[in-house]
C-alpha positions as semicolon CSV with decimal commas, in nm:
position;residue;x (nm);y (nm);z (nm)
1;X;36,739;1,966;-9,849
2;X;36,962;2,271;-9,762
3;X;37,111;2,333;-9,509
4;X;36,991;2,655;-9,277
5;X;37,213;2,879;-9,275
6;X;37,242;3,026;-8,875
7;X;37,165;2,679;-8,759
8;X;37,423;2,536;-8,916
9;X;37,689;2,774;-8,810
10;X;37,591;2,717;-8,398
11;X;37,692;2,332;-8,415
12;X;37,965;2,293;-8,251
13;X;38,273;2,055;-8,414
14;X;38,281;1,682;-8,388
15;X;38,465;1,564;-8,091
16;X;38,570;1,217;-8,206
17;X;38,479;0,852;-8,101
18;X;38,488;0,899;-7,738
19;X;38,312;1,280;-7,655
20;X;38,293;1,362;-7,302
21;X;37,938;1,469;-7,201
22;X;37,929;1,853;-7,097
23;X;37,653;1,753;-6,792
24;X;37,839;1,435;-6,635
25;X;38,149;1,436;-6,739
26;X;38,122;1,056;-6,867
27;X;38,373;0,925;-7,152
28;X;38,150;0,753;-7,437
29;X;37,847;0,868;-7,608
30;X;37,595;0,684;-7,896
31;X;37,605;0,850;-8,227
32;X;37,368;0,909;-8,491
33;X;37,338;1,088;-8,796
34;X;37,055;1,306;-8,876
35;X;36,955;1,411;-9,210
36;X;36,870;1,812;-9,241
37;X;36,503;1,885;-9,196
38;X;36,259;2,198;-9,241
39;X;36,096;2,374;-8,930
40;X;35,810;2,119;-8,736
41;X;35,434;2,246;-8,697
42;X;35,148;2,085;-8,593
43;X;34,920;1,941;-8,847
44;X;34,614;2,079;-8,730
45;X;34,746;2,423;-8,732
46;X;35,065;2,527;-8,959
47;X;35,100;2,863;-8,877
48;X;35,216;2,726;-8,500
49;X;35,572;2,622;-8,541
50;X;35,677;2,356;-8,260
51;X;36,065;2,323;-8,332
52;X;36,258;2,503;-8,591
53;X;36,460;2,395;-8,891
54;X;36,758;2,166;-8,827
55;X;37,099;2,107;-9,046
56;X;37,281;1,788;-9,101
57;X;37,440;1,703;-8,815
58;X;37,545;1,441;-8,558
59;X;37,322;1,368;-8,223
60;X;37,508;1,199;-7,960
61;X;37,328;1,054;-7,630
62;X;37,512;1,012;-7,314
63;X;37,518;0,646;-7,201
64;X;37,554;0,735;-6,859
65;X;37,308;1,037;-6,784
66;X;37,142;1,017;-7,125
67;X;37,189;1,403;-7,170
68;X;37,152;1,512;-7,547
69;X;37,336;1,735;-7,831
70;X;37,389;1,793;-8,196
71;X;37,755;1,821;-8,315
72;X;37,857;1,914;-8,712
73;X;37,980;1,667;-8,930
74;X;38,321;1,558;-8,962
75;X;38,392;1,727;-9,315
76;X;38,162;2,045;-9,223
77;X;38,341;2,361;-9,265
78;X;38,513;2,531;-8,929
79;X;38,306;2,797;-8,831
80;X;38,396;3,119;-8,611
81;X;38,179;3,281;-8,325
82;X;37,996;3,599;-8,409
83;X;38,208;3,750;-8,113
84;X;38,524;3,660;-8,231
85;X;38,458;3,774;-8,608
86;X;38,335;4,116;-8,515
87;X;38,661;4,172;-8,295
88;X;38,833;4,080;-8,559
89;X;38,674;4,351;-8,794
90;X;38,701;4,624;-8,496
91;X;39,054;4,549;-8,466
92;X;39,115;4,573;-8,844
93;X;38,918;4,900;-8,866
94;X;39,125;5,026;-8,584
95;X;39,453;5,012;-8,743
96;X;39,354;5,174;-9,054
């Protein structure tokens, strides 16, 4: 399956064997992989949409709060925030 393109680019990088959860602040999360998938919907209806497509990616689960996230693979491209690349193109644009 391909990957979607904007979801793929929010992820953000893999933080390593030992993350630190964003809510708690705990050292040590469970990792999984998790293949790419297309958007869910329910069966009885299709045109109702319950969660949207998601890439290949990483979910980690905090063993101390049990909070939840998706991270990008280790060998997935870096990938730059929108905000960042359009400064970059205003600041180009400037100095021509």
């Amino acid at each position: 399956m391909t990957q979607p393109p904007a979801a793929a680019a929010v992820l953000p990088p893999y933080s390593a064997l030992e993350p630190t959860c964003a809510k708690c602040g705990w050292i040590g999360a469970t990792l999984q992989y998790r293949p790419a998938r297309g958007p869910l919907v329910l069966p009885w209806n299709h045109n109702r949409v319950v969660d949207v497509a998601r890439p290949e990616r990483l979910a980690r689960h905090c063993t101390s709060c049990g909070y939840h996230w998706d991270e990008a693979l280790l060998d997935a491209p870096p990938t730059v925030p929108a905000a960042d690349a359009h400064e970059g193109q205003a600041d180009e644009e400037g100095r021509s």
